[in-house]
C-alpha positions in Angstrom: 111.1 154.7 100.5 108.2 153.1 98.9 109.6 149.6 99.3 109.6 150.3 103.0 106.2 150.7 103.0 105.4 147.9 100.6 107.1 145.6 103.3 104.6 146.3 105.9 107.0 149.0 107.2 109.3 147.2 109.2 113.2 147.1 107.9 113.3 143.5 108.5 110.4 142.6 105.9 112.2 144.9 104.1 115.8 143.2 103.8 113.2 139.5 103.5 111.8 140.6 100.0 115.2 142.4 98.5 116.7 139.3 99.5 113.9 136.7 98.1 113.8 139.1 94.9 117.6 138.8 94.0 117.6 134.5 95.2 115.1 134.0 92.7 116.9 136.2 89.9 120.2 134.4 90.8 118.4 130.5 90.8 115.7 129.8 88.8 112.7 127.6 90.3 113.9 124.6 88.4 116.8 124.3 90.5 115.6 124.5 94.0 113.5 121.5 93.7 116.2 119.0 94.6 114.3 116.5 97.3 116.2 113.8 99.6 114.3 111.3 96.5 116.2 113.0 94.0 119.5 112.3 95.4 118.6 109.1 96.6 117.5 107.9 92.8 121.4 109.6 91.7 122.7 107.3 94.0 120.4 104.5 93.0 120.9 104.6 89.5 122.2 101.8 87.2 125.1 102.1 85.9 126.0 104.8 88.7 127.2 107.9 87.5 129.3 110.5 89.7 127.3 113.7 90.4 128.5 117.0 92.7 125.8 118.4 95.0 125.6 122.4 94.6 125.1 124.1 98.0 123.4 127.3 98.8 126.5 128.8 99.9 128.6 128.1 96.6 130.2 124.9 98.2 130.4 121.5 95.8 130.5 118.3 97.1 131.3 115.3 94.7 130.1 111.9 94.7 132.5 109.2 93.4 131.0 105.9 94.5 126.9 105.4 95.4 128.8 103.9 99.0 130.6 107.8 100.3 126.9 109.4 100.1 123.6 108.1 102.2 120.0 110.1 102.2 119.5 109.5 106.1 115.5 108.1 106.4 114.2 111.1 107.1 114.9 112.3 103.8 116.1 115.6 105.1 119.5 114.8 105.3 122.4 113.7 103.4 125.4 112.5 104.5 128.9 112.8 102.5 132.0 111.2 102.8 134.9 112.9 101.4 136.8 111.3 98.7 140.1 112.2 100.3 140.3 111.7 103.6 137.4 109.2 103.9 137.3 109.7 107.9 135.5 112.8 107.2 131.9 113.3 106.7 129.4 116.3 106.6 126.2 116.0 107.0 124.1 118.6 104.5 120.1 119.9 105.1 118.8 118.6 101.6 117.3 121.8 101.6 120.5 123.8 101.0 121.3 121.5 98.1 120.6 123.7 94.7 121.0 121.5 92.4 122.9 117.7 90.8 125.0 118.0 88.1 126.9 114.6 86.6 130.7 114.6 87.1 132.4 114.5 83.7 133.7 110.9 82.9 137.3 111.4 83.6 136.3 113.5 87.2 137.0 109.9 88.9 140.9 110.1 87.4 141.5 113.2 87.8 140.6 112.5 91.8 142.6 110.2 92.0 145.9 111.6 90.8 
């Protein structure tokens, strides 16, 4: 009960800061500072090496090639095409991605077996 009253009383503020407290305990600040630049320098880089966006909601996307993934110019926005059926693309808030993690070397082979 004292937490309901710490949350300015209403059960709503309540549910916000139990919710905030165990986000933060599950992802540490480090993480949740991937920008629209930050992607845009993965895809960028020379020689390009294949990264997987982590979602907020546990999803993965992979980047293959720097040419299946495009930070739109409003750098709020990515767009991904998937590696197996390349007609399909989703287009992710760069706010829901947690963080970039390079693809292991042999990722690329493995995809395409």
């Amino acid at each position: 009960m004292k937490r309901w009253r710490e949350c300015a009383g209403t059960f709503a503020g309540f549910l916000e800061a139990r919710i905030g407290q165990r986000y933060r305990a599950l992802h540490n600040q480090e993480a949740m500072t991937v920008t629209g630049e930050k992607i845009r320098e993965a895809l960028k880089a020379a020689p390009f090496k294949p990264f997987r966006l982590h979602l907020a909601d546990q999803r993965k996307l992979d980047v293959f090639h720097p040419e299946f993934a495009w930070v739109l110019p409003n750098r709020r926005h990515v767009l991904v095409v998937s590696p197996i059926d390349q007609d399909t693309t989703e287009t992710i808030d760069v706010g829901l991605v947690v963080s970039l993690s390079p693809l292991p070397d042999n990722a690329s082979n493995n995809r395409a077996a």
